[in-house]
Structures are given as C-alpha cells and as structure tokens.
C-alpha positions in Angstrom: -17.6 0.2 -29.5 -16.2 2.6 -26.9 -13.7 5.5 -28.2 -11.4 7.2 -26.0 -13.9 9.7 -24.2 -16.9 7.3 -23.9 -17.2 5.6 -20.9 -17.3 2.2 -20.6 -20.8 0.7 -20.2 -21.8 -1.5 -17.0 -21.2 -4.5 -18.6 -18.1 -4.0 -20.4 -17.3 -3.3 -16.6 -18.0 -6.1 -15.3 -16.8 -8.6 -18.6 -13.0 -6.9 -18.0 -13.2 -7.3 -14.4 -14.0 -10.9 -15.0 -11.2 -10.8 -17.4 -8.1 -10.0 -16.1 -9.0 -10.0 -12.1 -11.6 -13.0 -12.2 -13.9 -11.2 -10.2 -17.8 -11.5 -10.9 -18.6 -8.5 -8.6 -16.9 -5.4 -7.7 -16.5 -4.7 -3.7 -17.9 -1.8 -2.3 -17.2 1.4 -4.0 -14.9 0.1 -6.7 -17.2 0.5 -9.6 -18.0 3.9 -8.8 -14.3 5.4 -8.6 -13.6 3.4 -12.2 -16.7 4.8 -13.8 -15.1 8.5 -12.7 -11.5 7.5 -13.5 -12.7 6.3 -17.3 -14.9 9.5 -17.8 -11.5 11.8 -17.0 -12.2 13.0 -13.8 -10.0 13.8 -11.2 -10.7 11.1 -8.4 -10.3 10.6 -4.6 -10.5 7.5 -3.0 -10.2 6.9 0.8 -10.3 3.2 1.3 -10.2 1.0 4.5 -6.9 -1.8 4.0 -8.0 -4.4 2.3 -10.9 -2.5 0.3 -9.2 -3.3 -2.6 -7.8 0.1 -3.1 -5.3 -0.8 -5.8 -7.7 -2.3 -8.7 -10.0 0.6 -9.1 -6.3 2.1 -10.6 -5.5 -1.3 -12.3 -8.9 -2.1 -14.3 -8.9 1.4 -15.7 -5.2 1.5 -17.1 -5.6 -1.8 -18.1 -8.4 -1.0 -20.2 -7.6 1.8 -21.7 -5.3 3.2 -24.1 -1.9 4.5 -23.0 1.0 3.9 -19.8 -1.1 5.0 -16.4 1.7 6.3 -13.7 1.5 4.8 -10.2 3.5 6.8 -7.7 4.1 4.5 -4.6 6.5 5.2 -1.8 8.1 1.7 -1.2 10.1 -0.2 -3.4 8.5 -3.7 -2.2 5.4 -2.6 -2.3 5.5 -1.5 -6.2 7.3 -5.0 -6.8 4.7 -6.7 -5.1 1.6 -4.9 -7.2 3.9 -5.5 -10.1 4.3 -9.3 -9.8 0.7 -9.4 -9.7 -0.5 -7.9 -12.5 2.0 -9.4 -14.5 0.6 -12.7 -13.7 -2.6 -11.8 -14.9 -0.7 -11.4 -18.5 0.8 -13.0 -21.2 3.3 -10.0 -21.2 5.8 -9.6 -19.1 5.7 -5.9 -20.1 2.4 -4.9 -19.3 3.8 -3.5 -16.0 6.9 -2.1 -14.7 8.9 -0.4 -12.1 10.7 2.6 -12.9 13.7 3.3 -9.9 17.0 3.7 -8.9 17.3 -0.4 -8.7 17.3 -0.8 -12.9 20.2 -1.4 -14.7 21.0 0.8 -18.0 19.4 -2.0 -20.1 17.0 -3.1 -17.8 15.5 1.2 -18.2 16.3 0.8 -21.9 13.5 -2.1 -22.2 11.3 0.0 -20.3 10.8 2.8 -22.4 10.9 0.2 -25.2 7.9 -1.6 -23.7 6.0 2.0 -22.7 6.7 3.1 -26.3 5.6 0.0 -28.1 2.2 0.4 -26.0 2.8 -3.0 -24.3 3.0 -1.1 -20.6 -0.3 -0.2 -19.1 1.3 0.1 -15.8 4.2 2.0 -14.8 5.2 2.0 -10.8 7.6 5.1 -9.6 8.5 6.6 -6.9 8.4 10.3 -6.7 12.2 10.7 -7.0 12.4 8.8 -10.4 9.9 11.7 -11.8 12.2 14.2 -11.1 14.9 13.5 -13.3 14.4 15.2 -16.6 15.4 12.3 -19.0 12.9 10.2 -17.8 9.9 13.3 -17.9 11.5 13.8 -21.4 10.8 10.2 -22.3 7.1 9.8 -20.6 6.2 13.3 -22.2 6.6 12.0 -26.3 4.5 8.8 -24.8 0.5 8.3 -24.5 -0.1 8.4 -21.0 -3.8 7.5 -19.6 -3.9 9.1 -15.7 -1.4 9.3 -12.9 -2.5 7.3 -9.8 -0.8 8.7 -6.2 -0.9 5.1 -4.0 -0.2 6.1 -0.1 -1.7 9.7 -0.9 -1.2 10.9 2.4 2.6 10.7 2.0 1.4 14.0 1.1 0.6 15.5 3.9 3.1 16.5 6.8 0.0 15.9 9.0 0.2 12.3 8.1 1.8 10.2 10.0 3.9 8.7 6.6 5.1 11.9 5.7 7.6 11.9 2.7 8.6 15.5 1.8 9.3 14.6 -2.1 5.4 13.9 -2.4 4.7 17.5 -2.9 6.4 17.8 -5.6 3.8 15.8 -7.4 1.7 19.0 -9.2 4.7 20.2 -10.4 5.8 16.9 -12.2 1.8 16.5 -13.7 2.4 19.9 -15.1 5.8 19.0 -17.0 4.0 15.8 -18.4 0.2 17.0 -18.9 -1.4 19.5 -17.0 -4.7 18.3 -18.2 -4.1 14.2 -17.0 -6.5 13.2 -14.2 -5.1 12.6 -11.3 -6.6 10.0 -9.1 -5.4 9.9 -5.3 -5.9 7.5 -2.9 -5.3 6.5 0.8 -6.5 4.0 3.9 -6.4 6.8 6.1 -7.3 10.4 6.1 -8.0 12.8 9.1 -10.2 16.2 7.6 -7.0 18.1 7.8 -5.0 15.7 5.6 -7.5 15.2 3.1 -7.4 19.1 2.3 -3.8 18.5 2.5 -4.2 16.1 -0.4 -6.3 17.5 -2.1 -4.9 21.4 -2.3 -1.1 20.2 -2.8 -2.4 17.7 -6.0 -3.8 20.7 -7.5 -7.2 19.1 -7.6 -9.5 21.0 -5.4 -12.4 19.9 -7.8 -11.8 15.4 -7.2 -14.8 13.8 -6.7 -13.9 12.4 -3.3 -15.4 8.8 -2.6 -15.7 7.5 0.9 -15.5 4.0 2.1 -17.2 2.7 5.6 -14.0 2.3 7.8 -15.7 -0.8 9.9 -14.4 -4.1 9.3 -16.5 -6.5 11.2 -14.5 -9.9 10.5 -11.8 -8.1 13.0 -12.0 -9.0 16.8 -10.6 -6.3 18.8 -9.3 -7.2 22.4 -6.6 -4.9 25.0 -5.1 -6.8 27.4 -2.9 -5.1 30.7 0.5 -5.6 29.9 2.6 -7.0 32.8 6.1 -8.5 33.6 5.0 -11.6 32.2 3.8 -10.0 28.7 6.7 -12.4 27.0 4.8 -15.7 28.1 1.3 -14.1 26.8 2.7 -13.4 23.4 4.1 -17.1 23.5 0.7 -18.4 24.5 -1.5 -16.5 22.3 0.9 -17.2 19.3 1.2 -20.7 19.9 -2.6 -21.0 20.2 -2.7 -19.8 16.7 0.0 -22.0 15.4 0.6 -22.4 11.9 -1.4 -18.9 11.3 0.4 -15.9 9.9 0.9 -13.1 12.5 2.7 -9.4 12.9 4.0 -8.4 15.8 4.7 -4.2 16.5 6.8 -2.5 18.5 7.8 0.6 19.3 12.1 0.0 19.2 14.5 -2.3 17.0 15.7 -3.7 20.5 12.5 -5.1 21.1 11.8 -6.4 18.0 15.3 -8.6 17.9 14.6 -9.7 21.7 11.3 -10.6 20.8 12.0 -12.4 17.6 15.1 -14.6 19.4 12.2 -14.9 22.4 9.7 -16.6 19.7 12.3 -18.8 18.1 14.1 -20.1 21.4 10.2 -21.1 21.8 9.8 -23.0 18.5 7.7 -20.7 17.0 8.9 -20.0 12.9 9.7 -16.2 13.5 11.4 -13.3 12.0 12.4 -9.5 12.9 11.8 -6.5 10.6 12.9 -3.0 11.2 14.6 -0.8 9.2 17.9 -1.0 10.7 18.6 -4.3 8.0 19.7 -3.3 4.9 17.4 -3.4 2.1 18.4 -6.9 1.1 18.1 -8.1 4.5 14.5 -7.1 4.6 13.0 -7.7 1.3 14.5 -11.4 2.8 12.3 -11.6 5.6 10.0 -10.1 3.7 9.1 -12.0 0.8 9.7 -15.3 3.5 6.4 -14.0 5.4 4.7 -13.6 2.2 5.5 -17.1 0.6 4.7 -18.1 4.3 7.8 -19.9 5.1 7.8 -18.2 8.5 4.3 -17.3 10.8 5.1 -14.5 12.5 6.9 -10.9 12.0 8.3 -9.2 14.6 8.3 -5.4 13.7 8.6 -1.6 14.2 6.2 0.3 11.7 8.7 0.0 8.7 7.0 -3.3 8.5 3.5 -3.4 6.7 2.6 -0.3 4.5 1.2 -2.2 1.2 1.6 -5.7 1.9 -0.5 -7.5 0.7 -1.1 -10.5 2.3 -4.6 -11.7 2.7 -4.4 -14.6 5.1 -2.8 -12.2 8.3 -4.9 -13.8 10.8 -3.7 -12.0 14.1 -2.0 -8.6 14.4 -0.3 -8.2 18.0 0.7 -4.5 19.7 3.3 -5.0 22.3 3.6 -1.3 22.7 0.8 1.4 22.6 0.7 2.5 19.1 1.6 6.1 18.2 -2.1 7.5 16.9 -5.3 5.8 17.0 -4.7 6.1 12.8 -2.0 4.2 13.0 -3.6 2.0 14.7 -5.8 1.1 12.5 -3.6 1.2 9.4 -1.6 -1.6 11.5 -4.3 -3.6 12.9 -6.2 -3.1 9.3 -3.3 -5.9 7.9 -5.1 -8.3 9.8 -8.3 -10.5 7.7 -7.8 -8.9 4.5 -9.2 -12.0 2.4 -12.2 -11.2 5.0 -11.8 -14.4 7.1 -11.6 -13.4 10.8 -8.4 -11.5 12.3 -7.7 -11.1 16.1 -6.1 -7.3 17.0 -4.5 -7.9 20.5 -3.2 -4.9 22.2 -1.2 -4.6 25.2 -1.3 -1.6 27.2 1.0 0.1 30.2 0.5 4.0 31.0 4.3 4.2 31.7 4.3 2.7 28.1 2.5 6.4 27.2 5.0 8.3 29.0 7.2 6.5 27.0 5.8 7.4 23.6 5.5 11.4 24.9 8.9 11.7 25.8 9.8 9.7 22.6 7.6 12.5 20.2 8.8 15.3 22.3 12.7 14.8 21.5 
C-alpha cells in the first residue's frame, strides 16, 4: 500500500508500466526521472528525440492521485499525445486538451471530468493558463505536478523561442507554489539549460542527462549541385514506399519541391506554415496515418511528431544550427530501426542563411 508521499516501489514500477504502456522494461533513464517525479522533486530531463521523453510525465500522473498539467507549445502535438493515452483507457476523459479550439460545452466537460478525478492528463498551452477562470477552476482541483514539454521554448537562446513560456513561474505560483515542476527538452546548449532552469524557478531540479548518440542513424553530406532535383528523386525513389521528411529553408521551395516529387510519382506532400491550420493538420495527420511517403517542409514541420517508422530525413538546405540539426535529423528511426540523414550542402547556401539571420 503506497500513500501519497511514499514512493512507489520497483516493482509497482514496472507492473504499471506493463499496464497501461505494455512495456516490460523502461529505456534508458526513464525510471530514474519517475522515481524523482513520484517522490515530489522538481525534475529535469534532457532527452535525445525518440528517448521517450513523454512517458516518464505520463506513468507518473497516471498513477497518481490528481490532474498533472502538460504545457506543450503546438496544438497537434498535444492532440497527438492525447489520442494516445486515451487509447490506453477505457475513458475517454482520462486526458484532455485545454485551448482556444473547445467549444463552451466541450470546456464545460472538462472541468467536469478534472473535477470528478477522471483526468490524469491535462494538455495546455501557455496562453490557456493565463486566463483567470480557468486558474480559478484548476486552483479548487487536486493537481499532482506540472510538466513543461518543449522546455526550451523557454529560453530566447533556443532556437524555438516562445516569449509566453516565461510566464510559467508566475502561473505555478497562482495554482501551487509548492507543485513540482518537471521540465524537459531534446535539446539544450549550457546557456539554455540555466535559462530553464532560473526562469522555472527551480534552481534546485535534479537534472538527468541522456547520451545524445543514436547509432541506428546513418549520417551522409552530399555536394549539392544543379542537378540536386534528380538526387532527391533518386534517393527517394530508392526508398520507395518508406516514410521521409524533406527540409527546407523557404515555402517556395517546399511547394516546387513537393509538385517536383509528385510530377515524379512519388506520394508527396508540402508543409509550411503559410497553410492555414486546417490545411496543415491535413497533411499532417495524412503522413502520420501514412497515406502519403514523403513531407516536404520548412521547420514548422516536425516538433513532437511522433512517428516512429521515419526512415530517411533529407536537408536540401544547410540547416540553421548544428542543434537544429539534430532536433530535425533526430525524427528519423525513432522505433530504433535504421534512419538515413542526407544532407546537401553549397557555401553560397551559407551566405544565404547569414544574410537571411542578419535581416
């Protein structure tokens, strides 16, 4: 029998994850960042993609008592984590997304569900947990921990940086000063992991480390010439019938591209952020239920989709930060089958990306 500040023992652990993930083992340093979520403590997680960053938040607010907060920055990304869990359930309610997209009723059910202790999970983004009704509301509730997904959102040294993420401490102190906070991100330079940490008001988080090598991923740069339309065709067609994403660095290319790829046969979409929001959750969800191979994007494409089966991941332009280059290429092989990082480069492609940060 475990009460609210006992941790969990080893096996009780291990029996939930087997439960409600269907996992016999935990992956790297999983176990250890539960262990400190369950005990109370202020956590900090920096994770490689595909580490399975998200289920050291889900196992603990699904086995304890109370709503956990996620704060996530994109809207599919919080419906994609939400699907999931709820299929993992007999309750619809056991997780939900709080945003501008509900309906009066739909927020109304909500609160109903969080109140009735059905809702373990509750996905928002920063801007919902501003407006007072709703810290009203999740103040008279139990509430277990607030995880921050993306955590270096935070930090204007980041290269995802989203100014309303710093009000995060403030919000924690309207609801419960005392809640742990765990944070996590796939990538953290020294200076934005201080950045985290000092604007979460947690200077105290045990900080947990993963190794950043993935060795299923083949890295290859290739000179990119006139004829860098007819490579992409090859290598793409070589790899036919495999799921692929495609960067680069304007919306112009990514349209010529796409129409490129599908003049050639090959199933293809473009993604930037120049669609409207219905547009590309579209294109979206048709990569991820794999009715199309390839996406051709800018970086809107990407952050938190989870798709395990990306099997090449192709730059067409230099990326902006060896960081982001990582965080791209690092949605290639998450289900740890092999993934192929092709990169083509052109140093008048670099003066291009200087002159592009300097305006």
């Amino acid at each position: 029998m475990t009460n609210d500040n006992m941790p969990l023992q080893k096996t009780d652990l291990h029996a939930s994850l087997k439960k409600y993930f269907g996992f016999s083992n935990f992956k790297g340093l999983q176990e250890d960042v539960i262990s400190n979520i369950l005990q109370g403590n202020d956590t900090f997680a920096i994770m490689p993609t595909g580490g399975g960053k998200s289920l050291c938040y889900q196992l603990p607010a699904l086995i304890q008592e109370g709503t956990a907060i996620v704060v996530s920055p994109l809207i599919a990304l919080m419906k994609n984590q939400v699907d999931a869990i709820r299929g993992i359930s007999s309750h619809h309610g056991i997780a939900h997304v709080l945003n501008s997209s509900l309906t009066k009723s739909e927020v109304k059910q909500v609160k109903q569900d969080i109140s009735d202790g059905i809702t373990k999970l509750l996905y928002v983004a920063p801007e919902s947990l501003t407006k007072d009704d709703y810290v009203d509301f999740l103040k008279s509730v139990k509430l277990s921990f607030i995880a921050v997904d993306e955590a270096h959102c935070i930090s204007e040294w980041g290269h995802d940086f989203r100014p309303e993420y710093r009000n995060l401490r403030s919000i924690v102190d309207r609801l419960d000063p005392t809640m742990a906070i765990i944070a996590l991100t796939a990538t953290a330079t020294p200076k934005v992991q201080e950045d985290i940490l000092k604007n979460l008001g947690i200077p105290k988080a045990k900080t947990f480390k993963a190794s950043f090598n993935r060795p299923n991923l083949y890295y290859e740069v290739r000179p990119k010439t006139a004829d860098v339309d007819s490579d992409i065709i090859r290598f793409v067609k070589k790899n036919a019938g495999k799921s692929g994403i495609i960067y680069c660095l304007s919306r112009k290319r990514v349209e010529q591209l796409a129409q490129i790829l599908q003049v050639n046969g090959v199933s293809a979409v473009p993604y930037h952020a120049g669609f409207d929001a219905k547009t590309r959750s579209k294109y979206q969800d048709m990569f991820l239920m794999e009715d199309v191979d390839v996406v051709i994007a800018t970086i809107a494409f990407g952050m938190g989709i989870d798709k395990p089966d990306v099997r090449f991941v192709i730059h067409n332009d230099i990326p902006k930060s060896i960081e982001s280059y990582y965080q791209e290429t690092g949605r290639a092989g998450r289900d740890g089958g092999e993934g192929h990082c092709l990169a083509f480069y052109a140093y008048k492609d670099i003066e291009k990306l200087e002159k592009f940060i300097s305006n």
